[in-house]
C-alpha positions as CSV (number, residue, x, y, z in Angstrom):
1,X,-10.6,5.0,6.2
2,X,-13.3,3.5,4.4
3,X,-16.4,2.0,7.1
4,X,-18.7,-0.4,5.8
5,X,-22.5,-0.2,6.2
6,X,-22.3,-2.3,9.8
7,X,-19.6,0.2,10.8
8,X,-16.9,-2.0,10.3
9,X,-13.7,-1.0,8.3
10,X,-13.3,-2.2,4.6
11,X,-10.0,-4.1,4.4
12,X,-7.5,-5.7,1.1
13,X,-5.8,-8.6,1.0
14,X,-1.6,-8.5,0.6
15,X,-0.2,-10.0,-2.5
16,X,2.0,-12.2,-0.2
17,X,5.2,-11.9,1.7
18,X,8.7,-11.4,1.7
19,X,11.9,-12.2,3.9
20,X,11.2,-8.5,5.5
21,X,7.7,-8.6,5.7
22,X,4.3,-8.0,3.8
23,X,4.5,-8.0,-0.4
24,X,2.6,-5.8,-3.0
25,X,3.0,-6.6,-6.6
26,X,1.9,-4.1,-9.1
27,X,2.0,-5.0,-12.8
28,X,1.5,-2.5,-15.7
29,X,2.9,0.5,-17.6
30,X,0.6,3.1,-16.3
31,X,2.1,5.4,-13.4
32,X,1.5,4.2,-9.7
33,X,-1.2,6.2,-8.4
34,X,-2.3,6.5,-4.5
35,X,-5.4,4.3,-4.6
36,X,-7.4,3.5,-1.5
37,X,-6.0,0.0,-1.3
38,X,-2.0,0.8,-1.3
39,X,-3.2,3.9,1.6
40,X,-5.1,1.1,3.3
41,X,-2.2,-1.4,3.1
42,X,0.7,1.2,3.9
43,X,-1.7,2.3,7.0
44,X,-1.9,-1.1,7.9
45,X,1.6,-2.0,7.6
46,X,2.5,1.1,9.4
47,X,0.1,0.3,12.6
48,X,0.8,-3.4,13.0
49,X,4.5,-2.4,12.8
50,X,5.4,-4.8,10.0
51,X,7.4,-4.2,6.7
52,X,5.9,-3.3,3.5
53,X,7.1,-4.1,0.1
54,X,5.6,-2.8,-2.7
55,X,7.2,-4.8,-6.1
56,X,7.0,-2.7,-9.5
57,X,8.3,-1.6,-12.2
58,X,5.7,1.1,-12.8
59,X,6.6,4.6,-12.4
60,X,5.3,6.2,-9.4
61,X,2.6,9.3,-9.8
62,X,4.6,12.2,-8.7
63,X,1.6,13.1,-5.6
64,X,1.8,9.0,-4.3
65,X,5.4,9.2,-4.4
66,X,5.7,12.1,-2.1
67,X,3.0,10.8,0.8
68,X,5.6,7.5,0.2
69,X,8.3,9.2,1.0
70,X,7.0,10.5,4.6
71,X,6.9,7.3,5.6
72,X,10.2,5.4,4.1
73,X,13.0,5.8,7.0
């Protein structure tokens, strides 16, 4: 987790939401990649117990796909 100079934790805003929970949209051709903000949002998701949907037609980066898949039940 990222900490901001004050010590507080650097945060992201969801795209939106859906009928199961929180939304993500991700547009583009380029392959899905494990950023800080999808990490910070599937943290966050994870935590607050509430359901995360990530919307794209973008091909997952092989490394994201597999720390996705520890945490899809």
């Amino acid at each position: 987790m990222q900490i901001h100079a004050r010590g507080a934790p650097v945060g992201t805003i969801y795209d939106g939401f859906s009928s199961a929970g929180l939304a993500e949209i991700k547009t583009g051709t380029s392959a899905l990649t494990s950023s800080y903000q999808l990490r910070l949002q599937t943290y966050g998701a994870l935590i607050n117990d509430t359901p995360l949907t990530i919307y794209t037609s973008r091909p997952l980066n092989s490394t994201f796909g597999e720390w996705l898949t520890r945490w899809v039940l």
